[in-house]
C-alpha positions in Angstrom: -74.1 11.0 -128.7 -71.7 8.7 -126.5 -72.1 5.3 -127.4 -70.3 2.8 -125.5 -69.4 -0.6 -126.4 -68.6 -2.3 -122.6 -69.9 -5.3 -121.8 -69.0 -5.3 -118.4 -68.5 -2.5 -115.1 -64.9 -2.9 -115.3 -65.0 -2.7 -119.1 -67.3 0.3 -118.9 -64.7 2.0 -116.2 -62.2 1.6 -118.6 -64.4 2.9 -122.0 -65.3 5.8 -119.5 -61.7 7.0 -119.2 -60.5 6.2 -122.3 -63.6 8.3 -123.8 -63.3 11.6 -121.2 -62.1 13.8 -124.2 -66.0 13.2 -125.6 -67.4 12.9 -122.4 -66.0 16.5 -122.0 -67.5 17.7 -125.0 -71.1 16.4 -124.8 -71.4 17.6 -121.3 -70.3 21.3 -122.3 -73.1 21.1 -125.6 -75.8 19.6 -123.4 -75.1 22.5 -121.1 -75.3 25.3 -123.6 -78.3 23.4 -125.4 -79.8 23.7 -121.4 -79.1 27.2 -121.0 -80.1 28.3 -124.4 -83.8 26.6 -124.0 -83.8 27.7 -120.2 -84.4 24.4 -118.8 -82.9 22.8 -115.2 -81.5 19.9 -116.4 -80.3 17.7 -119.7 -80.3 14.3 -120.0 -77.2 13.8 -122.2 -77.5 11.2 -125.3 -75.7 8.0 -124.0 -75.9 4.7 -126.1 -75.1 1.0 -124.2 -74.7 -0.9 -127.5 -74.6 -4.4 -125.0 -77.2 -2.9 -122.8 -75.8 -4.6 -119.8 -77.0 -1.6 -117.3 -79.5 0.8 -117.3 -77.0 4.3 -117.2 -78.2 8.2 -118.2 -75.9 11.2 -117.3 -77.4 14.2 -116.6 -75.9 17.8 -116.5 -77.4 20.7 -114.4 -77.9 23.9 -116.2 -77.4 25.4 -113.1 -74.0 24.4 -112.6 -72.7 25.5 -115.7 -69.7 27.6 -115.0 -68.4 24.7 -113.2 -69.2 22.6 -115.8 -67.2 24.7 -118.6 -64.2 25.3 -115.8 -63.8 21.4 -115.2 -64.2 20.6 -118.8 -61.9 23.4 -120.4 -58.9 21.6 -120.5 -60.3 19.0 -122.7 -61.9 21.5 -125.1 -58.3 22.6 -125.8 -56.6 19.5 -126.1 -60.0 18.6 -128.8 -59.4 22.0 -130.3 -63.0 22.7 -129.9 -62.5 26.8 -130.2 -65.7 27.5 -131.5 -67.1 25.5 -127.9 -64.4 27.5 -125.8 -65.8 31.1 -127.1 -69.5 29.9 -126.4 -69.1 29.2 -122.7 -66.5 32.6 -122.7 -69.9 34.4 -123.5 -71.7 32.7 -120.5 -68.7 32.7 -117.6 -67.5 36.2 -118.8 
């Protein structure tokens, strides 16, 4: 789960940003949890602890290799290996 702690849009530009490394991460788990129960889409778990907006992020199980190739870099520099050989078994 993300949970954000903005109270503001510039604020929430800002957490964004500074939080891309676990942005990264949850969008590559939602992914595999989409592909592994077959389903379009998931609706990754996003917290607004000032609940200023209403915001949900969604990945596309259909778009997963892009998914894994835009977020690989960030796996690395998390040292998430265990996440990097998962999507290896899905792009190949």
């Amino acid at each position: 789960m993300i949970k954000l702690y903005s109270k503001t849009l510039d604020e929430l530009k800002e957490e964004m940003q500074s939080k891309r490394l676990e942005i990264s991460r949850e969008a590559v788990i939602s992914t595999l949890i989409g592909l592994e129960r077959g389903v379009d889409e998931v609706t990754m778990q996003v917290e607004l602890v000032y609940d200023f907006i209403t915001m949900s992020m969604v990945v596309k199980t259909s778009e997963y290799q892009d998914t894994f190739r835009k977020n690989r870099e960030a796996l690395i520099e998390l040292e998430e290996y265990e996440l990097l050989a998962e999507i290896q078994k899905h792009i190949g």
